[in-house]
PLY file of the C-alpha trace (Angstrom):
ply
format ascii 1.0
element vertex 260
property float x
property float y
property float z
element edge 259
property int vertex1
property int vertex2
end_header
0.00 0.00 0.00
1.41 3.53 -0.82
1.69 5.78 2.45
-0.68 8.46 0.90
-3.41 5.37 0.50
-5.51 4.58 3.48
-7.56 1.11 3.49
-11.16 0.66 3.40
-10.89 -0.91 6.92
-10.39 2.76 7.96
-13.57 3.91 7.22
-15.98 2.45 10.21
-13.19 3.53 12.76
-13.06 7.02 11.13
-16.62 7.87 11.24
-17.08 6.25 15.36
-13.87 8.43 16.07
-16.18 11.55 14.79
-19.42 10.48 16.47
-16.89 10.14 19.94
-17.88 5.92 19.71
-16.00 3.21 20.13
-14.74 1.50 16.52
-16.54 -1.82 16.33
-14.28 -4.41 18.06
-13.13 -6.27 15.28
-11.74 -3.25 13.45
-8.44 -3.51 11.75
-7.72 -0.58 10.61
-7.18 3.14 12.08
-9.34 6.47 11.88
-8.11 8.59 8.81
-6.83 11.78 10.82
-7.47 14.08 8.26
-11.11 13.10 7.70
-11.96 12.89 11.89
-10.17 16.57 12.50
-12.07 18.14 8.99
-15.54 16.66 10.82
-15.08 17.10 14.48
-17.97 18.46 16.21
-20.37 16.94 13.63
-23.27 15.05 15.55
-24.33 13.05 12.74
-22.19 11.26 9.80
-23.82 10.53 6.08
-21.49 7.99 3.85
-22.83 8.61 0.46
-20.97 5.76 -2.31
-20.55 6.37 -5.60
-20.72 2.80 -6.34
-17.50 1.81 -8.68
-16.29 5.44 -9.51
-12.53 4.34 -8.77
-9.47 6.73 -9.32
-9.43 5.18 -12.74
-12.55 6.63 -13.95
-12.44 9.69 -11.54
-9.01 10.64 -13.26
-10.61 10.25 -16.60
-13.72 12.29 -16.29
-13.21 14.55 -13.20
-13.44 17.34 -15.50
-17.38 16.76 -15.98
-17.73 16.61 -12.43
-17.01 20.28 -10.86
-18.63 20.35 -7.88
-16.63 16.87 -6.67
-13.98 18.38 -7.77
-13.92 21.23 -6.07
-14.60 19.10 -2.72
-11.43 16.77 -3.89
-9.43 20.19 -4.53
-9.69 20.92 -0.46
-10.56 17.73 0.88
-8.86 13.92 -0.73
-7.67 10.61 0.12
-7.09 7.59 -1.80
-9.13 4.36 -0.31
-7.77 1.03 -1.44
-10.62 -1.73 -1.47
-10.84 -5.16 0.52
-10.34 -8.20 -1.48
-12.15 -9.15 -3.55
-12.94 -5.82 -5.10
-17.25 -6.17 -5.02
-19.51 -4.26 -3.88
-21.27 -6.43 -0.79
-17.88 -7.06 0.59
-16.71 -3.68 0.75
-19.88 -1.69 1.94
-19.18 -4.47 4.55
-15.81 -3.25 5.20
-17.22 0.30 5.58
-19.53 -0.32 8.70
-17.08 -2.94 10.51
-13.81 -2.12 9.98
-12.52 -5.62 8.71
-12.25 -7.77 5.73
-14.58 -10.40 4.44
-12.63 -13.26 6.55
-13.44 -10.67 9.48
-17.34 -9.50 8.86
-18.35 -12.42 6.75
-20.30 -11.12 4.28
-19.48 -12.65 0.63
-22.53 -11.49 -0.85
-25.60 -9.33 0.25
-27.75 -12.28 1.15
-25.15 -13.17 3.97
-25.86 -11.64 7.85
-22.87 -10.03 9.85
-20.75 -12.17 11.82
-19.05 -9.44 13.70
-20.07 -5.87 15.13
-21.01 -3.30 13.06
-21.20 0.62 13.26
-25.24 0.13 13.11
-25.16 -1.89 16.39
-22.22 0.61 18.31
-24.71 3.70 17.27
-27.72 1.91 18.36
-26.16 0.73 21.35
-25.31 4.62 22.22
-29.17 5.43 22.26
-28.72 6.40 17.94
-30.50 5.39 15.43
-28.54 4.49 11.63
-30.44 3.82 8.16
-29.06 2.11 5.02
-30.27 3.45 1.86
-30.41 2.30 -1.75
-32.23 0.02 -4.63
-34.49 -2.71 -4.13
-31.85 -6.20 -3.82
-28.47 -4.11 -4.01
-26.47 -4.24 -1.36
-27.63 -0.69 0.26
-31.02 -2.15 1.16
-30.46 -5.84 0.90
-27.65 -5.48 3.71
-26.95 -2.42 5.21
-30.97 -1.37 4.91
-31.69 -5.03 6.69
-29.07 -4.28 9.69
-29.87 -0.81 10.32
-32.61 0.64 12.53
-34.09 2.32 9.00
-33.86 0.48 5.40
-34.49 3.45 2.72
-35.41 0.76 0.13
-36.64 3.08 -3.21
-37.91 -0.11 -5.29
-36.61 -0.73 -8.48
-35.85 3.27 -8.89
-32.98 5.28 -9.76
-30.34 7.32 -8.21
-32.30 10.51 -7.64
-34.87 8.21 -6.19
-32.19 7.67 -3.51
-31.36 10.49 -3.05
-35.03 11.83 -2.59
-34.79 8.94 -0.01
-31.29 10.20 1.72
-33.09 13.82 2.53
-36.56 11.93 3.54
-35.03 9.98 6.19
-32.53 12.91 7.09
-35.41 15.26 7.43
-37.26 12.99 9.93
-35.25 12.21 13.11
-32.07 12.71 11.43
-30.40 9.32 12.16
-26.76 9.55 13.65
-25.58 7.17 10.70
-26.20 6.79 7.17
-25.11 5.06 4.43
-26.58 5.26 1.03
-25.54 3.19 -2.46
-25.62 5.13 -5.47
-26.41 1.69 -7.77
-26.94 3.51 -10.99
-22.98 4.38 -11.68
-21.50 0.59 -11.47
-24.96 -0.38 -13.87
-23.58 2.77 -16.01
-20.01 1.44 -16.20
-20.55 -2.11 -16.64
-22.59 -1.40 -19.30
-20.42 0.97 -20.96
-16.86 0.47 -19.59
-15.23 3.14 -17.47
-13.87 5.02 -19.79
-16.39 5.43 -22.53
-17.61 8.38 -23.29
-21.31 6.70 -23.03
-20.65 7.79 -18.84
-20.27 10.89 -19.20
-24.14 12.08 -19.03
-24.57 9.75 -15.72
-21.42 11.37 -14.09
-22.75 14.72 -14.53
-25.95 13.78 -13.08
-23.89 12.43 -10.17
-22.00 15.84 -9.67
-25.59 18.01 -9.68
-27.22 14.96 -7.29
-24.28 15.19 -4.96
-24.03 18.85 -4.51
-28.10 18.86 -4.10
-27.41 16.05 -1.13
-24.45 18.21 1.11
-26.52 21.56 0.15
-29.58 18.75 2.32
-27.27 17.34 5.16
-24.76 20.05 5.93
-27.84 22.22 7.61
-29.13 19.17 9.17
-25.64 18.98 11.23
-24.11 15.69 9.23
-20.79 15.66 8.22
-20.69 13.43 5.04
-18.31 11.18 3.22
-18.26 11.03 -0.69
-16.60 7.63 -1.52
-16.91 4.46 -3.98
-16.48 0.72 -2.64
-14.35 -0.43 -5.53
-13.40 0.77 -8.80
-14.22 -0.90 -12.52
-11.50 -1.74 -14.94
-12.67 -1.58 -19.11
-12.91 -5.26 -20.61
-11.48 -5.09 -23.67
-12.84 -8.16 -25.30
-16.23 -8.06 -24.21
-18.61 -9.59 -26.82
-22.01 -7.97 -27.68
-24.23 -7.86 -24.48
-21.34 -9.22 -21.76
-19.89 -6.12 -19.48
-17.96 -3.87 -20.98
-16.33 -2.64 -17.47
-15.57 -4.90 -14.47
-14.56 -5.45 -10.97
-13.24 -7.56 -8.43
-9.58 -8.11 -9.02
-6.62 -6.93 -7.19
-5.71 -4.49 -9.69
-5.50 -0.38 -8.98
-8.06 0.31 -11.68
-10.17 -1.71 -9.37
-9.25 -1.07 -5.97
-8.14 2.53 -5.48
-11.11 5.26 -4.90
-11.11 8.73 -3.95
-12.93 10.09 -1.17
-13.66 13.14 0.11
-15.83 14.76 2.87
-17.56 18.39 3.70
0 1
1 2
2 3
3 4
4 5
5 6
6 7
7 8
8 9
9 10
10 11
11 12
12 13
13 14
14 15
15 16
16 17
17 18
18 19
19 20
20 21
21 22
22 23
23 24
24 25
25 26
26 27
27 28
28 29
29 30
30 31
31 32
32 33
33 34
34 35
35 36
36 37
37 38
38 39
39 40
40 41
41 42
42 43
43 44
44 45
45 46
46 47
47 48
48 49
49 50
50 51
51 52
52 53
53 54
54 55
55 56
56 57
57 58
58 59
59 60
60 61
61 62
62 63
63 64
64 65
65 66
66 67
67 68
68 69
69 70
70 71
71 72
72 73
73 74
74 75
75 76
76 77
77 78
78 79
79 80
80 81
81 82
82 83
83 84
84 85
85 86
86 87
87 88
88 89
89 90
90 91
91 92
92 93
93 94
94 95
95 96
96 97
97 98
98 99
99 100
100 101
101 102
102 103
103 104
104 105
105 106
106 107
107 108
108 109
109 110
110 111
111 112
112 113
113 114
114 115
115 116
116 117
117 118
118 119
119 120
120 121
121 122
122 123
123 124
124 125
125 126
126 127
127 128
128 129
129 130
130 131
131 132
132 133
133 134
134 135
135 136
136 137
137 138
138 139
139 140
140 141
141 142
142 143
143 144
144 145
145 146
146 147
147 148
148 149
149 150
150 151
151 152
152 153
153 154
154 155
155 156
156 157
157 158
158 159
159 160
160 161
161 162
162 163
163 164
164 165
165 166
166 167
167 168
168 169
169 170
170 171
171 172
172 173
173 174
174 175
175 176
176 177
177 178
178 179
179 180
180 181
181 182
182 183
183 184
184 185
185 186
186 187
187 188
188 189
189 190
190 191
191 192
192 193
193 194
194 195
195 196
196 197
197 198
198 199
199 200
200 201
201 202
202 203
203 204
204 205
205 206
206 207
207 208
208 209
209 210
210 211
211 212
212 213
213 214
214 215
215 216
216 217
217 218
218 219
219 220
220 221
221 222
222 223
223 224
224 225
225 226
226 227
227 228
228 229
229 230
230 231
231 232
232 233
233 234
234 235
235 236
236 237
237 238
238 239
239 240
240 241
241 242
242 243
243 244
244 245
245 246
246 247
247 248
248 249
249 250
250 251
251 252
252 253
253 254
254 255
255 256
256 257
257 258
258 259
């Protein structure tokens, strides 16, 4: 790992260091300074995932995406995913702090065989919601283990999102974490670096800004990050993925995160 990289294991010890919890107990890794000292005083913490938009694509494209950028330009680390490199296991990562041999969770079917961030909130009076489509991983797992599951059907990002500032605007749960789905459908269908992306990415940007411009009233701190990246396949045939994941290659494991 390169010392300006900080592992995925580090994000469920990061955000309980800014709530002032304990990291769940079978946490590997270590709160990302940077990120705890940029949200300290915050009394609620929003994870919003770009799901696959890895450095690879995010180097490719950033231009098209100025208001992320202009979060990255004062706020930016570099995450390097869990192995392997798919979605389940790494929102996984996120709310316990270990690795798939650690939390257990191979796909989003599987339950939690370790603590999570849902049960240290809970257990500190809080309340946490998981957000996203109907059967991805943001409602089929982190929506079944939290107190709330913001499950928007068979919808589309901005459905989420709608969702996000529902749930934030009633009660205001201590945690969230929300799956933007549409971006990994968007770049296995294309490939990462098509062109074809573009148009989703800069719905992304406007949807992102429209979510802080929500949360940062609301008191939340929040957390833009991806759980893996996508890498192009370069001999798809007609109707197979063009882009793809899970491999221990940079293209799929390094993401950039931010926070505001």
């Amino acid at each position: 790992m390169d010392l300006n990289e900080s592992p995925m294991t580090s994000v469920a010890p990061t955000v309980s260091a800014i709530l002032n919890l304990p990291a769940p107990k079978d946490a590997t890794g270590k709160a990302i300074p940077e990120i705890v000292s940029g949200l300290k005083g915050c009394k609620h913490v929003a994870i919003i995932a770009t799901d696959a938009l890895g450095m690879f694509a995010w180097n490719l494209w950033r231009h098209e995406m100025p208001y992320l950028r202009s979060l990255h330009a004062r706020n930016s680390v570099v995450l390097r995913s869990v192995l392997p490199s798919i979605t389940p296991v790494n929102f996984a990562t996120m709310v316990t702090g270990t690795d798939r041999d650690g939390h257990g969770i191979h796909s989003r079917r599987h339950d939690f065989e370790c603590q999570t961030l849902f049960d240290i909130v809970r257990a500190s009076g809080g309340k946490s919601a998981g957000i996203g489509i109907h059967d991805y991983t943001g409602s089929a797992l982190l929506g079944r283990f939290a107190d709330i599951c913001g499950n928007v059907g068979d919808g589309s990002d901005d459905d989420i999102a709608d969702k996000i500032i529902e749930i934030s605007s009633n009660g205001a749960p201590e945690f969230m974490i929300a799956q933007l789905g549409r971006v990994d459908d968007v770049f296995h269908e294309h490939g990462p670096s098509s062109p074809k992306v573009v148009p989703m990415l800069r719905e992304t940007d406007v949807r992102l800004k429209r979510l802080v411009d929500h949360l940062k009233p609301l008191g939340y701190g929040v957390i833009i990050l991806s759980d893996h990246g996508q890498h192009d396949v370069l001999d798809a045939l007609p109707g197979e993925h063009k882009g793809n994941h899970g491999t221990d290659s940079d293209e799929d494991c390094l993401v950039p995160c931010t926070w505001v």
